[in-house]
C-alpha positions as CSV (number, residue, x, y, z in Angstrom):
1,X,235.7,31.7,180.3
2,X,235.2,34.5,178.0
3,X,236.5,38.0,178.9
4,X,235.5,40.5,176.8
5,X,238.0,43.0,175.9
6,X,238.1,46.0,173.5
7,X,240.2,44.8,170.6
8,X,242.6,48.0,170.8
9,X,243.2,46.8,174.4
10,X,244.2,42.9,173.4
11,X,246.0,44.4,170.6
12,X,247.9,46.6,173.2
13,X,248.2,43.6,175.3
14,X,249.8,41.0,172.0
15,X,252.1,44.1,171.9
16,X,252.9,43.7,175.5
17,X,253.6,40.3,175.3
18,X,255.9,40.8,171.9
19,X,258.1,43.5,174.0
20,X,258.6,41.0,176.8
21,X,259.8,38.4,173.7
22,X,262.2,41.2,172.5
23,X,263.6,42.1,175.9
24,X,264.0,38.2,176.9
25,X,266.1,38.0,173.8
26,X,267.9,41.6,174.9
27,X,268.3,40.1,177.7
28,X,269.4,36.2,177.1
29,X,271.9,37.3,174.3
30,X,274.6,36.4,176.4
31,X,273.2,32.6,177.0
32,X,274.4,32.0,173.5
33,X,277.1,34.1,172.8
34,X,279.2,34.5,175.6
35,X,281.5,31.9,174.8
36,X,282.1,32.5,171.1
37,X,282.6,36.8,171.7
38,X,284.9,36.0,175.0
39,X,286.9,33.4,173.2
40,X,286.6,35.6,169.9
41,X,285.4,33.6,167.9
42,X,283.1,35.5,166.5
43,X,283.1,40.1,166.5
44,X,280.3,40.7,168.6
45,X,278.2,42.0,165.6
46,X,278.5,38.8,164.0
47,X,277.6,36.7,167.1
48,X,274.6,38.2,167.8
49,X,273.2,37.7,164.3
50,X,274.4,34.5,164.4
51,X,272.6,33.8,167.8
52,X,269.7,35.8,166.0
53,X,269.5,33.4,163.1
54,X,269.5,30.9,165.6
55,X,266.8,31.3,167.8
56,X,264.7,32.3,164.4
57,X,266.0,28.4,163.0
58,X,263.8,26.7,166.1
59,X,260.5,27.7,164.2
60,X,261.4,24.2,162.2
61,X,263.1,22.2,164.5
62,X,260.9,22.7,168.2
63,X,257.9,21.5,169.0
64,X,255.5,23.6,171.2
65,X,255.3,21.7,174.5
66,X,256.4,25.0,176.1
67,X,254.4,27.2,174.9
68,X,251.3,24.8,176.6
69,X,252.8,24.4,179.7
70,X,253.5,28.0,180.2
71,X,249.9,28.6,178.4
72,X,247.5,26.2,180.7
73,X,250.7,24.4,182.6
74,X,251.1,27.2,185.5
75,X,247.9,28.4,186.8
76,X,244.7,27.1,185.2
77,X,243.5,29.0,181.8
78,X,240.6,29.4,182.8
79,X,241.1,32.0,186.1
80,X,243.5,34.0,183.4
81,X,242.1,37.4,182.4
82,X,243.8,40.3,180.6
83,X,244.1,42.1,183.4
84,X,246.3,38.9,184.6
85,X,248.2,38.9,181.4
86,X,249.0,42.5,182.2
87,X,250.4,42.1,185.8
88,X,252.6,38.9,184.5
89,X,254.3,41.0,181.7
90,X,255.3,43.9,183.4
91,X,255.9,42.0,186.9
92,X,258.6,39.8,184.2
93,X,259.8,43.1,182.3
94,X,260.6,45.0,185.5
95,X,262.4,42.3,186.9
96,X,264.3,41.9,183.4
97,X,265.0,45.2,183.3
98,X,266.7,45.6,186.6
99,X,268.9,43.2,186.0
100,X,270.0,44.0,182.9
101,X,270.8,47.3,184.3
102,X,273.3,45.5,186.7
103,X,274.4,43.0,184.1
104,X,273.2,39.9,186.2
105,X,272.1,37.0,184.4
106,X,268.3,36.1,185.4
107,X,265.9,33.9,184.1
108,X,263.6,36.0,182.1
109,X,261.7,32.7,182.1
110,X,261.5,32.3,185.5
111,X,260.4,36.2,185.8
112,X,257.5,35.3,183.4
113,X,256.2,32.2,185.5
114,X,257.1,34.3,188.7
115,X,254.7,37.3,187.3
116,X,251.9,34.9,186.3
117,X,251.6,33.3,189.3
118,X,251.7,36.3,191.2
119,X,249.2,37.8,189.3
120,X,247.0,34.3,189.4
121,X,246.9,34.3,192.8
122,X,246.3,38.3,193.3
123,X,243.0,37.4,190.7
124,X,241.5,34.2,192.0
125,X,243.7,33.1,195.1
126,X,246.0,29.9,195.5
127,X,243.6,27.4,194.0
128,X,244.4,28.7,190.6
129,X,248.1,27.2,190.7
130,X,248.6,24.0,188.5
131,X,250.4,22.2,190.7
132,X,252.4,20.0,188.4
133,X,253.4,22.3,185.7
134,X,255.0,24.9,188.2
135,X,256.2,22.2,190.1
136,X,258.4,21.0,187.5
137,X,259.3,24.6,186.7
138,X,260.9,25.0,190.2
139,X,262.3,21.5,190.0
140,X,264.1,22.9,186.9
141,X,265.5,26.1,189.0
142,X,267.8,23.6,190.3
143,X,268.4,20.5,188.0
144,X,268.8,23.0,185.3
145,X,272.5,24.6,186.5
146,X,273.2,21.2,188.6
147,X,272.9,19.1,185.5
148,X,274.8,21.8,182.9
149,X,277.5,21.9,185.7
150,X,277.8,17.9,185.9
151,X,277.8,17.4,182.0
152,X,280.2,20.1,181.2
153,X,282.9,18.8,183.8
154,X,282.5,15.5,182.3
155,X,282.6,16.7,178.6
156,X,285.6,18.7,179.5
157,X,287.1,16.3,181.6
158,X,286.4,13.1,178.4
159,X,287.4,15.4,175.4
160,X,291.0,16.3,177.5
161,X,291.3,12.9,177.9
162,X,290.4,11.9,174.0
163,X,292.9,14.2,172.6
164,X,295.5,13.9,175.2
165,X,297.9,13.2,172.3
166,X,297.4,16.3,170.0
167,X,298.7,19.1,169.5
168,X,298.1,22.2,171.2
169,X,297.5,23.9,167.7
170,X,295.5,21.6,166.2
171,X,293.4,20.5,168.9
172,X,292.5,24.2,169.3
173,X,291.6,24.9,165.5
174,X,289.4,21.3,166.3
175,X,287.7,23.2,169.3
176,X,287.4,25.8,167.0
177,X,285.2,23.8,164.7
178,X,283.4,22.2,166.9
179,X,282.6,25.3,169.4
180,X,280.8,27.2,166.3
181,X,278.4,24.3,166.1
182,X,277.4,23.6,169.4
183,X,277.1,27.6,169.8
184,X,274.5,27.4,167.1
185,X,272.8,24.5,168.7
186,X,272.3,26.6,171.8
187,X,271.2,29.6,170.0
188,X,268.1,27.3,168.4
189,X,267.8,25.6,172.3
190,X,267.5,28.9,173.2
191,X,264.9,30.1,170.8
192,X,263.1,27.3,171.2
193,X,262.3,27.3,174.5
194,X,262.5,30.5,175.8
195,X,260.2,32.1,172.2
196,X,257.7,29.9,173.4
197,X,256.9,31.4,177.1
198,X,255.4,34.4,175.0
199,X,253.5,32.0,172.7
200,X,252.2,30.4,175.6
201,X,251.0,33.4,177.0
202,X,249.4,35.4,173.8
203,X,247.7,32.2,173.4
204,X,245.9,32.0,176.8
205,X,244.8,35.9,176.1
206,X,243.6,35.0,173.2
207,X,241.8,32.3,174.4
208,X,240.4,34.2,177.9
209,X,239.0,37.0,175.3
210,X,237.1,34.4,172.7
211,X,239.4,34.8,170.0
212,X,240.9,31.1,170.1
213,X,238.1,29.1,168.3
214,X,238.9,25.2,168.7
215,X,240.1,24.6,172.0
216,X,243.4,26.0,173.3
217,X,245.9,25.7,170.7
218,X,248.8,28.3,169.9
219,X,247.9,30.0,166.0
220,X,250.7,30.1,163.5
221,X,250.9,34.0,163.4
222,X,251.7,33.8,167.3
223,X,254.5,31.3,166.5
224,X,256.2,33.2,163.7
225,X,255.5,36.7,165.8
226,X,257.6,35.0,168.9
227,X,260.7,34.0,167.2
228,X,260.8,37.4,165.1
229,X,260.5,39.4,168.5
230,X,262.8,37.3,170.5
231,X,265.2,37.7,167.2
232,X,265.5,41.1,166.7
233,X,265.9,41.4,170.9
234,X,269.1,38.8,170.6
235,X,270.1,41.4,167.7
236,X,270.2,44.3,169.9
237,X,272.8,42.6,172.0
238,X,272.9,42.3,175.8
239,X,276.6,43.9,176.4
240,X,276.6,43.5,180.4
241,X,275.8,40.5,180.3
242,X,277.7,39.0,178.2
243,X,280.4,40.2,179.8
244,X,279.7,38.8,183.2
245,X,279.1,34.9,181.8
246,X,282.0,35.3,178.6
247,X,284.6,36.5,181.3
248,X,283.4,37.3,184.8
249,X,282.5,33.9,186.1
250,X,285.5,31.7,184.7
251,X,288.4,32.4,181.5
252,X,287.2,30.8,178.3
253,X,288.6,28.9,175.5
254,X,287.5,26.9,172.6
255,X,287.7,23.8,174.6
256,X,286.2,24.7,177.5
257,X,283.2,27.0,175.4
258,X,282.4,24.0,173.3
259,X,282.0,21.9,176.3
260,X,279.9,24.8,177.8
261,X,277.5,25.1,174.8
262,X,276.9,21.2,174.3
263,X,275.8,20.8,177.9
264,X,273.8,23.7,177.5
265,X,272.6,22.5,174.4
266,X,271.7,19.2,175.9
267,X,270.2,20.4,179.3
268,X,267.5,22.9,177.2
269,X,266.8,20.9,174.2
270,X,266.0,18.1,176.9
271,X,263.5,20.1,179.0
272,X,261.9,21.8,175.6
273,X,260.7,17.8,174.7
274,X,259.7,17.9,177.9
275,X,257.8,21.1,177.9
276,X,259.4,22.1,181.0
277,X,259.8,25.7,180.3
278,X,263.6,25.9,181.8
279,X,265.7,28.8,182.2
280,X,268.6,29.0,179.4
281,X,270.8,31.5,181.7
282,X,270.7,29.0,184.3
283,X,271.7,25.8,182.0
284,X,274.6,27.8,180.5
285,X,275.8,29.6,183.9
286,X,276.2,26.2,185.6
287,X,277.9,24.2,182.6
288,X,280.0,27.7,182.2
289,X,281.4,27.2,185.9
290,X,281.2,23.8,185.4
291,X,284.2,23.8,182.9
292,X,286.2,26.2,184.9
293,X,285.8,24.0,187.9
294,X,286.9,21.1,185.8
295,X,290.2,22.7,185.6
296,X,290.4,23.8,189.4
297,X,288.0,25.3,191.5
298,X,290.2,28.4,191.7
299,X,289.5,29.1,188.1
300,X,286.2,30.2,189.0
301,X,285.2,33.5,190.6
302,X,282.6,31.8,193.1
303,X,282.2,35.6,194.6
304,X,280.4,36.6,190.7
305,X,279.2,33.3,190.6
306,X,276.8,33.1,194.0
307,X,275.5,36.7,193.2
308,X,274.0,35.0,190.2
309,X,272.6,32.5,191.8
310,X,270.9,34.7,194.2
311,X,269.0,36.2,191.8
312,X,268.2,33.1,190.6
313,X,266.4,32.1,194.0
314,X,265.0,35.9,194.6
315,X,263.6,35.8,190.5
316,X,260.3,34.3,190.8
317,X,259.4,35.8,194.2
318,X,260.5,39.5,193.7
319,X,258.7,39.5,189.9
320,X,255.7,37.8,191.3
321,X,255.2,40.1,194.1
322,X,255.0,43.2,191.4
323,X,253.2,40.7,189.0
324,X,250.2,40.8,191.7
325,X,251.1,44.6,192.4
326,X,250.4,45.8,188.9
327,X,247.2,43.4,188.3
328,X,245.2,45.3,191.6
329,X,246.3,48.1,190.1
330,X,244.0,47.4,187.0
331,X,241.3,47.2,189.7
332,X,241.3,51.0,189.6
333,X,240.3,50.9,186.0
């Protein structure tokens, strides 16, 4: 369905979309450099353009199975209009912004789907809803932390076991090693998926207005516009954030960071081939608390630990409930 829009108005809206991109990264910093700034790794400055590079490097490694799930995946792509597009994004940016304010780790994906469905519904009512794409994405909600909990206790739990005969000292400077890698491996995870939300979304604008000739497809300029924006947000650091997943939740080390990072790594990368757009700050809480509960459940602060995830649960309601609240207020245009 074409919906014809003044092109200062879709440019306004691409610009929109590219802010949301920015704050996501702003606001997922901490998903891939918690563990390297708690255990200092890495300065801060340094670990942030390292995660920055990172989430750039996905351009040529992920596919874009995401970006069409989140494009034509969640409601269907033909109810979208701009004035949808508008009540997704700020519905998605409020709720980001609140909680960076009190330094709790959200999904900004989950805020995204949350505003477009709110939004969706407020425009064409329930029928809109694509019932498998978002069905998956809640799925995820839950299997995302579960499953980054269960793989990081059992990485942390095998890797004590394999180097139960080493030293202290040198099976830290091997952690060492091997935590830098699978920090970077998140950081492109990361990218990768979470870049791709805003893809998905520029590209069902584009296509609602007339301005995607072929069938739905996401155009280069989209891609590379993404991974900049979502780049230069990871750049300007998420401080608050960081601090509550690098030190609030659990203590870190090497050991228990690499382990944290490689389920991570493993959880996203494996919903991205899926194109099951899944929330990073879930995946790397759960295999965060997972490694500190593979030490003893004391180790974790459970009190820090279910505040997070009841913003988790509260994300995709609260952001879809101003999602719809901003798209009747286009009606008044």
């Amino acid at each position: 369905m074409d919906h014809t829009l003044a092109l200062p108005l879709l440019i306004g809206l691409v610009a929109l979309a590219l802010a949301f991109d920015f704050l996501n990264g702003l606001h997922d910093a901490a998903n891939a450099i918690a563990t390297v700034v708690a255990t200092r790794l890495l300065s801060p400055v340094v670990a942030v353009l390292f995660a920055a590079l990172g989430n750039f490097a996905a351009y040529w490694i992920m596919g874009l199975h995401v970006a069409e799930t989140v494009g034509k995946g969640i409601i269907d792509k033909d109810a979208v209009t701009p004035a949808v597009v508008f009540g997704a994004l700020v519905g998605a940016m409020f709720w980001n912004v609140l909680t960076w304010i009190k330094g709790i780790p959200s999904s900004s994906s989950h805020a995204l789907i949350g505003g477009l469905l709110g939004a969706g519904i407020a425009a064409a009512g329930p029928g809109v809803v694509e019932s498998e794409g978002t069905m998956k994405t809640v799925i995820a909600i839950v299997a995302s932390p579960v499953l980054g909990f269960i793989i990081a206790m059992f990485m942390m739990l095998l890797t004590s076991w394999i180097f139960r005969g080493t030293t202290p000292r040198a099976s830290n400077s091997i952690f060492k090693t091997l935590h830098l890698f699978s920090s970077a491996a998140y950081s492109i995870s990361h990218g990768g998926n979470d870049a791709q939300k805003t893809m998905g979304i520029i590209a069902v604008l584009l296509y609602s207005t007339g301005h995607l000739q072929g069938g739905f497809h996401v155009p280069e300029w989209v891609v590379l516009s993404c991974y900049a924006a979502i780049s230069i947000g990871t750049l300007s650091g998420g401080w608050k954030i960081i601090k509550t997943m690098g030190s609030k939740l659990t203590k870190l080390n090497h050991h228990s960071g690499f382990c944290a990072s490689t389920a991570g790594s493993i959880v996203v990368f494996g919903a991205s081939a899926m194109g099951i757009p899944v929330s990073t700050t879930h995946a790397i809480t759960g295999a965060v608390v997972g490694t500190g509960a593979a030490r003893r459940a004391s180790a974790v602060r459970w009190s820090v630990a279910s505040r997070v995830i009841v913003a988790w649960f509260v994300t995709i309601p609260a952001s879809a409930v101003v999602g719809a609240l901003f798209f009747e207020l286009t009606r008044l245009f």
